[in-house]
SETI-29117 format. One record per residue (C-alpha): residue number from 1; x, y, z. Coordinates in nm, 4 decimals, m for minus. Layout:
% SETI-29117
@n->NUM&x->X&y->Y&z->Z
...
This chain:
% SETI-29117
@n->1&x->m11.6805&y->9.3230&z->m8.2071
@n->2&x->m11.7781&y->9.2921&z->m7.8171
@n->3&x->m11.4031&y->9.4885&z->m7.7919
@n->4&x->m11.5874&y->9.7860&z->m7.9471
@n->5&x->m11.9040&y->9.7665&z->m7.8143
@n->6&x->m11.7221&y->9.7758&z->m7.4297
@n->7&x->m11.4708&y->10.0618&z->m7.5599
@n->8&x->m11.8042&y->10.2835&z->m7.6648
@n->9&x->m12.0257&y->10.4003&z->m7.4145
@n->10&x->m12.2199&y->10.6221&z->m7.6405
@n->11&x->m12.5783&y->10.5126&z->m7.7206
@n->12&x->m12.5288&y->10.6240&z->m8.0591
@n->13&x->m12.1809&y->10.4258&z->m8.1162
@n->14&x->m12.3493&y->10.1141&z->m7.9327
@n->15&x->m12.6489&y->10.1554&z->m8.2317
@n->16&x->m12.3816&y->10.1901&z->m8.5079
@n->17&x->m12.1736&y->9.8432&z->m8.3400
@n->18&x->m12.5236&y->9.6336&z->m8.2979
@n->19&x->m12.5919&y->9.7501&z->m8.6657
@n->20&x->m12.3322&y->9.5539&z->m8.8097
@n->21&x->m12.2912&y->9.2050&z->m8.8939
@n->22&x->m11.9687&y->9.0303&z->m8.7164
@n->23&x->m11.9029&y->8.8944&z->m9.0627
@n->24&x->m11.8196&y->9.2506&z->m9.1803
@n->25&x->m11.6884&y->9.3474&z->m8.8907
@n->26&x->m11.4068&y->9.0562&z->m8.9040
@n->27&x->m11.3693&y->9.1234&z->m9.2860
@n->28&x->m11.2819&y->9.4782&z->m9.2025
@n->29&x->m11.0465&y->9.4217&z->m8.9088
@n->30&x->m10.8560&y->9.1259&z->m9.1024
@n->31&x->m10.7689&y->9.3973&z->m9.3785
@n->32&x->m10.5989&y->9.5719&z->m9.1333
@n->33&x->m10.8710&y->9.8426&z->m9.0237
@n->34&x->m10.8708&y->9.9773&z->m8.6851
@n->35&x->m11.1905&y->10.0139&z->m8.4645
@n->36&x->m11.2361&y->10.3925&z->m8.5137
@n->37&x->m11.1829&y->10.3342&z->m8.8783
@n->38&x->m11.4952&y->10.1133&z->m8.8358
@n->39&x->m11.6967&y->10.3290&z->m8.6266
@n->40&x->m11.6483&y->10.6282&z->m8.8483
@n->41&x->m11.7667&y->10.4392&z->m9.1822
@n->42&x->m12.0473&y->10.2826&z->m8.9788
@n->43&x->m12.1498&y->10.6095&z->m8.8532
@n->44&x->m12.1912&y->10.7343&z->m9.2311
@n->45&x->m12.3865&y->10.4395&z->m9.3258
@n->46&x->m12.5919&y->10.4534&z->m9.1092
@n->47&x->m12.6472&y->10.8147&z->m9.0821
@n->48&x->m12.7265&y->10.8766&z->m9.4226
@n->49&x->m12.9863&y->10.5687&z->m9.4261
@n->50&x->m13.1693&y->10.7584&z->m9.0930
@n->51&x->m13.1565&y->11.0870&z->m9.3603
@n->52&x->m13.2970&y->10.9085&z->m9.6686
@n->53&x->m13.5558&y->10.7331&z->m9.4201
@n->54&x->m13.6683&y->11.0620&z->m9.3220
@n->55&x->m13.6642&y->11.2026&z->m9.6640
@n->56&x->m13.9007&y->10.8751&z->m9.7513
@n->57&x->m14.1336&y->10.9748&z->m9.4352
@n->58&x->m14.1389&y->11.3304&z->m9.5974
@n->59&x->m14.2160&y->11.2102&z->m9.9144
@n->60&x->m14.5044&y->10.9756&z->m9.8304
@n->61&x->m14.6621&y->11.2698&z->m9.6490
@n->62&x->m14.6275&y->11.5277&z->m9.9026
@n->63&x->m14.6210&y->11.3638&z->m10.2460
@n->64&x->m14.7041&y->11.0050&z->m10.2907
@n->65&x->m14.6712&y->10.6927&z->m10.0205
@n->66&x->m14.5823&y->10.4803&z->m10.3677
@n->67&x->m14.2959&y->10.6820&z->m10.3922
@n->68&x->m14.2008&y->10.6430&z->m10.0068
@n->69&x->m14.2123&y->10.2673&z->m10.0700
@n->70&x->m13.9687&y->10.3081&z->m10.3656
@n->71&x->m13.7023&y->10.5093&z->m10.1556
@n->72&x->m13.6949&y->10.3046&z->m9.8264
@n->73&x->m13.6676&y->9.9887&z->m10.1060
@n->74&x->m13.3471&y->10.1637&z->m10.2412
@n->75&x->m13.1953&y->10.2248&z->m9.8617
@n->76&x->m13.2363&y->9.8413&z->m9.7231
@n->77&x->m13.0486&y->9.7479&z->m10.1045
@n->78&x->m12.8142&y->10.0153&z->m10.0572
@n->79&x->m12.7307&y->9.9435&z->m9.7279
@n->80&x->m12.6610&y->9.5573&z->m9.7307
@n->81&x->m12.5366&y->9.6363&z->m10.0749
@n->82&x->m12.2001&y->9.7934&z->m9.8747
@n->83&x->m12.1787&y->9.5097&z->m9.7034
@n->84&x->m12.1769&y->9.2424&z->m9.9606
@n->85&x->m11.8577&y->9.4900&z->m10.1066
@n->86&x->m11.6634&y->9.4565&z->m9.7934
@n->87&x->m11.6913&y->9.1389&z->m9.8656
@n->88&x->m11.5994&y->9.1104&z->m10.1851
@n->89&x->m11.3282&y->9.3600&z->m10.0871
@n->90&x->m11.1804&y->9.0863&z->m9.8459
@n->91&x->m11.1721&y->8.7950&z->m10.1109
@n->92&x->m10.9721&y->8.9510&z->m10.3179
@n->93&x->m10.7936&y->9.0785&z->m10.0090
@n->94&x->m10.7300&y->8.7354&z->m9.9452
@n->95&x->m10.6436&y->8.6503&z->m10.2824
@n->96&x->m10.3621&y->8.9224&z->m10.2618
@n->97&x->m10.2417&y->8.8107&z->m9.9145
@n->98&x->m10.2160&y->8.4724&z->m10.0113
@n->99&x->m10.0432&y->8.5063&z->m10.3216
@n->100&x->m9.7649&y->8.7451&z->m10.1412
@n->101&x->m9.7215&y->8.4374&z->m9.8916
@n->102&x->m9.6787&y->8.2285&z->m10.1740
@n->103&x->m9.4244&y->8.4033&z->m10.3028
@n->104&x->m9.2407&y->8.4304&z->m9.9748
@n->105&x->m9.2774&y->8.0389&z->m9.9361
@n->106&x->m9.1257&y->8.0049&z->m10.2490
@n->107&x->m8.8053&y->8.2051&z->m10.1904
@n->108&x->m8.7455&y->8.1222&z->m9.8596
@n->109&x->m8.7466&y->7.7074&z->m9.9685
@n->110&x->m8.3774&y->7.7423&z->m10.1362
@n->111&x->m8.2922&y->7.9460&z->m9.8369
@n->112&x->m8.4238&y->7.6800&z->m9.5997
@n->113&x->m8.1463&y->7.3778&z->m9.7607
@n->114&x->m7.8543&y->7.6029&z->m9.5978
@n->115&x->m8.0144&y->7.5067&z->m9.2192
@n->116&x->m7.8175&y->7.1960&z->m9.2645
@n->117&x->m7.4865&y->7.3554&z->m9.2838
@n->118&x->m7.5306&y->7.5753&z->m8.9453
@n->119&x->m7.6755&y->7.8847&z->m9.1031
@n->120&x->m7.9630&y->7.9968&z->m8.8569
@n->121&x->m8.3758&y->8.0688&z->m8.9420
@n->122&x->m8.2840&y->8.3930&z->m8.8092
@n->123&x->m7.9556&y->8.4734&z->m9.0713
@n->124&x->m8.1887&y->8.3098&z->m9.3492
@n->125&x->m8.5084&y->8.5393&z->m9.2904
@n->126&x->m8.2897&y->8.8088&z->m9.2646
@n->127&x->m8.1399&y->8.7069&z->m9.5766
@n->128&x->m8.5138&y->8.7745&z->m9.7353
@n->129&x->m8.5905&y->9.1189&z->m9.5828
@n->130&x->m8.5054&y->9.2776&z->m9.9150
@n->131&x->m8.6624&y->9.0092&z->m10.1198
@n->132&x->m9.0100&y->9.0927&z->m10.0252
@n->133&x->m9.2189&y->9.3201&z->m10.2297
@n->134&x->m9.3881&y->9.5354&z->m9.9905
@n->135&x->m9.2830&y->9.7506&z->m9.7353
@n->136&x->m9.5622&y->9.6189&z->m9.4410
@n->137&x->m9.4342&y->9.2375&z->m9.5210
@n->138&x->m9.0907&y->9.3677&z->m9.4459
@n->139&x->m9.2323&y->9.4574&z->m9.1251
@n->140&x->m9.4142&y->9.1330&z->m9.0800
@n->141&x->m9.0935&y->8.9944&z->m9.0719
@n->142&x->m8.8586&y->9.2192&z->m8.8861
@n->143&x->m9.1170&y->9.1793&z->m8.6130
@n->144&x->m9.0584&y->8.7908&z->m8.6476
@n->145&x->m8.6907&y->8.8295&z->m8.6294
@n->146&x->m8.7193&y->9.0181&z->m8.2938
@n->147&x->m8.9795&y->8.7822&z->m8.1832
@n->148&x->m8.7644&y->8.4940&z->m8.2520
@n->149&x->m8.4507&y->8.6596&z->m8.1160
@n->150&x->m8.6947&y->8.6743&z->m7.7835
@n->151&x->m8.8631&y->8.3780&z->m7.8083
@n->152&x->m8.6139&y->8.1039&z->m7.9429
@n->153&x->m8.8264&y->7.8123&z->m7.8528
@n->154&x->m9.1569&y->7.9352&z->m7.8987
@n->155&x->m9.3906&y->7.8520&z->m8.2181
@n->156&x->m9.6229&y->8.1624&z->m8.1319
@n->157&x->m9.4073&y->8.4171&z->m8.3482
@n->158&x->m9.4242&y->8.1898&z->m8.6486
@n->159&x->m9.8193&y->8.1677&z->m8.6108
@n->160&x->m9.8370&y->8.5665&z->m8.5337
@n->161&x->m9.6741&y->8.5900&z->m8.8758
@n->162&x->m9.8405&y->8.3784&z->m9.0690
@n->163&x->m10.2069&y->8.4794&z->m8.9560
@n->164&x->m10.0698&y->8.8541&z->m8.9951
@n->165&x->m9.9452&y->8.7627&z->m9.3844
@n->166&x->m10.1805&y->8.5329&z->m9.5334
@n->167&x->m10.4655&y->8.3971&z->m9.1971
@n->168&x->m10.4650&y->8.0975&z->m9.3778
@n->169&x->m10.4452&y->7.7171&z->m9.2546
@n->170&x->m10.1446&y->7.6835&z->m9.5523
@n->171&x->m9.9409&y->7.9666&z->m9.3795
@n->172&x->m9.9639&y->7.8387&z->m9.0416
@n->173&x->m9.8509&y->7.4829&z->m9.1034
@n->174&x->m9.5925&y->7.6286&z->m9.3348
@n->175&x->m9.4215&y->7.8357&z->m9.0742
@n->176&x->m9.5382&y->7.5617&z->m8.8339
@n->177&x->m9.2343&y->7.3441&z->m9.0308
@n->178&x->m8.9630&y->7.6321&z->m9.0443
@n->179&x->m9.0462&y->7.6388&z->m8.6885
@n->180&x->m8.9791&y->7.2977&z->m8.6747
@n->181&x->m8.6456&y->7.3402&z->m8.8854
@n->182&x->m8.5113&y->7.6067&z->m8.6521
@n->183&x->m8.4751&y->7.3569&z->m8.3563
@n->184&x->m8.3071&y->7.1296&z->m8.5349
@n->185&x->m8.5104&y->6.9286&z->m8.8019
@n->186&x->m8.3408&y->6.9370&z->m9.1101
@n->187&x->m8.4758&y->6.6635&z->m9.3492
@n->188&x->m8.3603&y->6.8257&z->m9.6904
@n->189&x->m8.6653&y->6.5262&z->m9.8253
@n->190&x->m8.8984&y->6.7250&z->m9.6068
@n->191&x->m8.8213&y->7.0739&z->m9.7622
@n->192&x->m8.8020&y->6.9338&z->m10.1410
@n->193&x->m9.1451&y->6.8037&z->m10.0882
@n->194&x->m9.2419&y->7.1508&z->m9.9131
@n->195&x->m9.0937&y->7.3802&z->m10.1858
@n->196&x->m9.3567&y->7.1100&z->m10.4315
@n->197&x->m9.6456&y->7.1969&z->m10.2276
@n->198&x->m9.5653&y->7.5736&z->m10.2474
@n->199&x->m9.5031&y->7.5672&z->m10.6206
@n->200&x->m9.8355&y->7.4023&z->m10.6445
@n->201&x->m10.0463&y->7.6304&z->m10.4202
@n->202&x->m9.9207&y->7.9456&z->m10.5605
@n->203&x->m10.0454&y->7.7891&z->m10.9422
@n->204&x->m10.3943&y->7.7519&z->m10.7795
@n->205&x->m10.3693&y->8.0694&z->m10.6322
@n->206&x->m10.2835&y->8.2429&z->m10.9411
@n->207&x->m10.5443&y->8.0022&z->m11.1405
@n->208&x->m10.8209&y->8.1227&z->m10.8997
@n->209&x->m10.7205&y->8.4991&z->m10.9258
@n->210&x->m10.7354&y->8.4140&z->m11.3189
@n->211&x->m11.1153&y->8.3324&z->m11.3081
@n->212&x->m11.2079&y->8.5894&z->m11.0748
@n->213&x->m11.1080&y->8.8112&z->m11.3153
@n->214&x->m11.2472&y->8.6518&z->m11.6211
@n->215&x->m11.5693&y->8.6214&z->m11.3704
@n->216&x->m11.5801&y->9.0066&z->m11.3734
@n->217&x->m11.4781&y->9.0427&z->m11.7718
@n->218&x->m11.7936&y->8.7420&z->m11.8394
@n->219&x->m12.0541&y->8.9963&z->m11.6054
@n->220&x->m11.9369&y->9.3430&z->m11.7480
@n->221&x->m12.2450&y->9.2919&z->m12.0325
@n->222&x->m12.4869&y->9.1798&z->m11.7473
@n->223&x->m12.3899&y->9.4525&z->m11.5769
@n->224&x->m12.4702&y->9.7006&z->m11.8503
@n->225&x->m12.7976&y->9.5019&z->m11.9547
@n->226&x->m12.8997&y->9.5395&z->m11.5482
@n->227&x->m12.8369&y->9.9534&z->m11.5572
@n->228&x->m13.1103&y->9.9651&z->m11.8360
@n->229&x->m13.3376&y->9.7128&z->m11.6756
@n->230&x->m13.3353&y->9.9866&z->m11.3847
@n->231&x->m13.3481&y->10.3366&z->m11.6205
@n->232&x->m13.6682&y->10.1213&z->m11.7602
@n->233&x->m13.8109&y->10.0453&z->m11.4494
@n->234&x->m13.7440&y->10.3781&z->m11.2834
@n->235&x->m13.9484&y->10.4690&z->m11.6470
@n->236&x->m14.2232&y->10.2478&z->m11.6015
@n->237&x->m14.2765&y->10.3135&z->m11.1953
@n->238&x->m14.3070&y->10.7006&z->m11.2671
@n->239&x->m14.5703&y->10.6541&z->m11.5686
@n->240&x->m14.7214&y->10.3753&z->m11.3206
@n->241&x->m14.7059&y->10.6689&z->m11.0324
@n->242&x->m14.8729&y->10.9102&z->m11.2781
@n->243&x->m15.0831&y->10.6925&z->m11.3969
@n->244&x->m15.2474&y->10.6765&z->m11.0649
@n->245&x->m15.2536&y->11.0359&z->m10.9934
@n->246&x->m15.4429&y->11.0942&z->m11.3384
@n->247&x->m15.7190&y->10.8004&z->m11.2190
@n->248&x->m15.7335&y->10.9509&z->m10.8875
@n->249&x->m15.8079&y->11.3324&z->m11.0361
@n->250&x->m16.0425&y->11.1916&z->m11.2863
@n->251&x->m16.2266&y->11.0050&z->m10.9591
@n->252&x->m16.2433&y->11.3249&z->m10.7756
@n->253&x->m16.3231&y->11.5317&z->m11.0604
@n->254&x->m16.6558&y->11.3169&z->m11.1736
@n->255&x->m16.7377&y->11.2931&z->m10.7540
């Protein structure tokens, strides 16, 4: 975030930067969100909070402070509220990612056996470019297959590409070992007990995708209970609010 804050001299684009967490910030740039992506939805938030704040200053002057109270109550939820759904956003973000890398792992481990026999990492990735799903993972790996082409000896490309697919400690010692295999170490006992590890961690990942859903399915009743608990509330904080004004006109009535 201190890249954004140095690229943005404006007072009001440094206010917008320092009124975000980093936490949100990272979520957002990890799902692939440029800065002035982020500036532009942080300039929304927060200039619609600075209008409802004003609309609460209005209020308190003109109708009732009570009600005031109510409204800037609703902006601080409302506002942190959008940032507890980025982050929610990025989980199963992350959930997504990983599972694609998963699948990759898993296709690319039969592949991987034919290093013994001569066949290069860069012939067997290539080998996977139409396997993959999505078109931006087919670009994740083109761009490691021109990074290897320049980089033979270097591990950096296969890191690159695994933080870019999945940013998890899995991906990078995964690639960390076909790394390994393209200069040379071939253990076919090594990639058997690789392609186990992959089977497993894809099972978990689909198991934990599995409750996150039936997480949402168990809440969808809470959910529904929780929009009447607020209809009644709203209810019982206007007949509170008019409650008040009726005391108040009976006080100045008898005065």
């Amino acid at each position: 975030m201190s890249d954004l804050m140095s690229s943005k001299s404006n007072l009001f684009n440094r206010l917008c930067v320092k009124s975000m967490t980093e936490a949100t910030y990272a979520a957002l740039r990890k799902m692939n969100r440029s800065d002035f992506d982020i500036l532009i939805w942080q300039k929304r938030r927060l200039i619609l909070s600075i209008f409802l704040l004003l609309f609460a200053c209005f209020t308190a002057l003109l109708i009732n402070p009570i009600v005031a109270i109510i409204i800037v109550l609703f902006i601080l939820i409302a506002y942190f509220y959008q940032e507890l759904l980025i982050r929610r956003r990025y989980q199963r973000f992350r959930f997504e990612r990983n599972l694609q890398f998963f699948k990759f792992a898993r296709l690319v481990i039969p592949y991987l056996m034919q290093a013994k026999q001569g066949i290069s990492i860069y012939q067997i990735l290539s080998s996977m470019v139409p396997r993959i799903e999505t078109q931006a993972d087919q670009q994740l790996l083109s761009v490691l297959m021109t990074q290897i082409t320049e980089q033979p000896e270097s591990i950096q490309p296969y890191i690159k590409f695994a933080n870019a697919m999945s940013d998890s400690d899995y991906a990078v010692t995964f690639m960390s070992v076909i790394f390994d295999i393209s200069q040379g170490a071939t253990d076919e006992q090594m990639i058997e007990e690789l392609g186990k590890t992959v089977s497993v961690q894809l099972m978990q990942a689909i198991d934990e995708i599995i409750n996150f859903k039936q997480k949402k399915f168990v809440m969808f009743p809470t959910k529904l209970t929780m929009i009447n608990l607020i209809l009644i509330i709203g209810y019982m904080v206007c007949a509170l609010i008019d409650q008040i004004n009726q005391f108040g006109n009976f006080i100045h009535f008898e005065f």
